[in-house]
N, C-alpha and C positions, 0 to 999 in steps of 0.2 A: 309256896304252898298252893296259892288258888282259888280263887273263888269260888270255881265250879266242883271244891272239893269238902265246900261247906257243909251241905248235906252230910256224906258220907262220916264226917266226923262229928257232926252232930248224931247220927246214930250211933256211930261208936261210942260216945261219951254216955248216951241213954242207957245201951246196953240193953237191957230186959225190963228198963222200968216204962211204965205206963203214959204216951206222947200228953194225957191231962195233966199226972202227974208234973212231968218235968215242965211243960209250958207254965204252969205256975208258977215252979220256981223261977224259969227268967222271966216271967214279967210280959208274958205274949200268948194270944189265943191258942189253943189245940191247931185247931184248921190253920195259923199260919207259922206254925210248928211243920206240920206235916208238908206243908206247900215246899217249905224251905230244905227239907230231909227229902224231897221230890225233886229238888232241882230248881225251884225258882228262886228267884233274887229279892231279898228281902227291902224293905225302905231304911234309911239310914238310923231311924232309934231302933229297931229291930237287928240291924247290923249288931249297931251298938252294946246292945244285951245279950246277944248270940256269942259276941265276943267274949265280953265280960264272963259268961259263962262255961265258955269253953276255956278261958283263962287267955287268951292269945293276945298278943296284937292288932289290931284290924291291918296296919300295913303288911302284915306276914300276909295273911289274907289276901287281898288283895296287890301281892308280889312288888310290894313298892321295894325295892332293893336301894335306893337312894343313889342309882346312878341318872347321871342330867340325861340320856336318852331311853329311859326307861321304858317303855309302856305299860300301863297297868292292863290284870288281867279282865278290868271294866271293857276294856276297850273290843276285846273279843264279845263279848254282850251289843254292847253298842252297835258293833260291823253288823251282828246276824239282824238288825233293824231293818225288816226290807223299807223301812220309809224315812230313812236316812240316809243322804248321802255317805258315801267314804271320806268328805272331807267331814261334816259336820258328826260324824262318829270319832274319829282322829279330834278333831276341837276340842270335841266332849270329855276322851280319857285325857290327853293332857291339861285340861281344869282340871279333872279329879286330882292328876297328880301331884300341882300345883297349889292344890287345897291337903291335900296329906301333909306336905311338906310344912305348909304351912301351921298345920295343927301341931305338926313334930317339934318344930319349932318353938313354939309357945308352950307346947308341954315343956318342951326343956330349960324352958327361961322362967315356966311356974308363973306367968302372965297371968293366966285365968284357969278354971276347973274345965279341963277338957271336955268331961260327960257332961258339962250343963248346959256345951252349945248345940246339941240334941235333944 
């Protein structure tokens, strides 16, 4: 699916209702409603309720396919850093995807309540 395609389906889901509106219902300001339905990248409990609300996955989201050389599509975010290196962008999404995995993980062994490490 995409990261960069979060917006897009966040406005789809809105429809015609009001960005006060529905920011209330997930749980996140007006202004960082609209920033996100704009294209920017939200902090990860923002993620987290964006998903929750859109009903999704976060690893759909964020293209985790669960192949060992994957890349996630963090990684494209990361590269446009002009004050990042290419290697310390490359470092960065492989943590991310390292930590998905990780979370997938433990959701499926029922370890702990996924949403409460957010």
């Amino acid at each position: 699916m995409g990261l960069l395609r979060l917006g897009e389906l966040l406005r789809q889901r809105r429809g015609g209702r009001g960005v006060r509106d529905v920011a209330t219902e997930i749980g996140v300001s007006p202004a960082t409603l609209s920033r996100v339905e704009s294209g920017k990248l939200p902090d990860l409990i923002t993620f987290r309720k964006l998903c929750a609300w859109l009903k999704v996955d976060p690893g759909e989201i964020l293209d985790m396919s669960g192949e060992p050389n994957a890349t996630p599509s963090a990684a494209v975010h990361l590269r446009a850093d002009v004050f990042l290196s290419e290697e310390a962008a490359s470092d960065l999404a492989q943590l991310i995807l390292v930590a998905q995995r990780e979370v997938t993980r433990r959701a499926r062994e029922q370890r702990a309540d996924v949403p409460s490490w957010f």
